[in-house]
C-alpha positions as CSV (number, residue, x, y, z in Angstrom):
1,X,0.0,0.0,0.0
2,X,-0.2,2.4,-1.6
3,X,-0.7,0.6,-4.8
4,X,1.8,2.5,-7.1
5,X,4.9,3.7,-5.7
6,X,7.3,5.8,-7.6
7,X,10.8,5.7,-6.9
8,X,14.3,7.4,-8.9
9,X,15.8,5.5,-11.1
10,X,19.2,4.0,-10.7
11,X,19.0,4.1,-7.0
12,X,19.0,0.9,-4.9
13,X,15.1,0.4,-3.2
14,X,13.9,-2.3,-1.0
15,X,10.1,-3.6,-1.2
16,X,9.0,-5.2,2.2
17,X,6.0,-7.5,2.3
18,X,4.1,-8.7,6.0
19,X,1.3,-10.8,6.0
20,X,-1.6,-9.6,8.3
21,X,-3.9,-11.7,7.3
22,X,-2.7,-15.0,8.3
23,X,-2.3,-16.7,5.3
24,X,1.3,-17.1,3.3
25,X,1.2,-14.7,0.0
26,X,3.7,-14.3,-2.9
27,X,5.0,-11.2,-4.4
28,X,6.1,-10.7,-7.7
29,X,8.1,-7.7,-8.8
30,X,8.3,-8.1,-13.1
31,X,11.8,-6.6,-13.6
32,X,13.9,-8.6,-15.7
33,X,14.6,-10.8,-14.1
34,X,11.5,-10.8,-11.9
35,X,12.0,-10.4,-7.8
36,X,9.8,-12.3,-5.8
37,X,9.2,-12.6,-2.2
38,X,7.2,-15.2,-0.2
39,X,6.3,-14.9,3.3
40,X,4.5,-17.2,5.4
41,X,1.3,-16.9,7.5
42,X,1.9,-14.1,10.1
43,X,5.7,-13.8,8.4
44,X,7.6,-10.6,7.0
45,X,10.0,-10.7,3.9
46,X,12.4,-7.8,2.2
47,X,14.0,-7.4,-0.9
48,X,16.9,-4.9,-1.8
49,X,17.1,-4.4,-5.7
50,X,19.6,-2.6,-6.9
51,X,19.1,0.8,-9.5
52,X,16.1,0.0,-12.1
53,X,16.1,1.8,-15.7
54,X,13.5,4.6,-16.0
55,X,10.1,2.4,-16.2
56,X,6.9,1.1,-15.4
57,X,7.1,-2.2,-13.2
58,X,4.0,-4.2,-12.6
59,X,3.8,-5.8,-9.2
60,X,1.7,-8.9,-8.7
61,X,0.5,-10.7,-5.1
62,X,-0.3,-14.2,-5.2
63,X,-0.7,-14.0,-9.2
64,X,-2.9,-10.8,-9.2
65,X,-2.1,-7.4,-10.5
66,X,-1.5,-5.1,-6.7
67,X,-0.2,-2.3,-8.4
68,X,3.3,-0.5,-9.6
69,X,6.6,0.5,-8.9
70,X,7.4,3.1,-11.0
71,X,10.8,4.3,-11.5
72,X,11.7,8.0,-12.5
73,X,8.8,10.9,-12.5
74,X,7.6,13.1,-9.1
75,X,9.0,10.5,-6.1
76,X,6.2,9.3,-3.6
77,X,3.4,7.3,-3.1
C-alpha cells in the first residue's frame, strides 16, 4: 500500500511484504529478471534491488495485478 509507488531511477530500493492476514502470499516484482518474495502466514520478507532503468514495473500478489513501482517521474506514493 499504496498501490503504485514511484521511486528514482538508478537508485538501490527495498520492497518489504508482511502478511496480516494470516495466510502465506507471494510477491512478484516483473523486472527482468522478476523479484519475488514469499512470506509465510503471520511472516515478514524484504528485498533490496539494486538501480532500475526509468520504467513502469507491474507488481503482482499471489498472481494478481496489486499495483506499480514506478521508477523516474515526481518520487512518492
Amino acid at each position: 500500500n499504496p498501490p503504485t509507488i514511484t521511486v528514482p531511477p538508478f537508485l538501490a530500493v527495498e520492497i518489504s511484504l508482511r502478511s496480516a492476514d494470516g495466510r502465506a502470499h507471494r510477491l512478484v516484482l516483473q523486472t527482468t529478471p522478476p523479484h519475488a518474495l514469499s512470506v509465510a502466514a503471520g511472516g515478514r520478507a524484504a528485498v533490496r534491488i539494486a538501480g532500475l532503468r526509468a520504467g513502469r514495473y507491474p507488481v503482482l500478489l499471489d498472481g494478481r495485478s496489486a499495483g506499480a513501482l514506478v521508477a523516474g517521474g515526481e518520487v512518492g506514493p
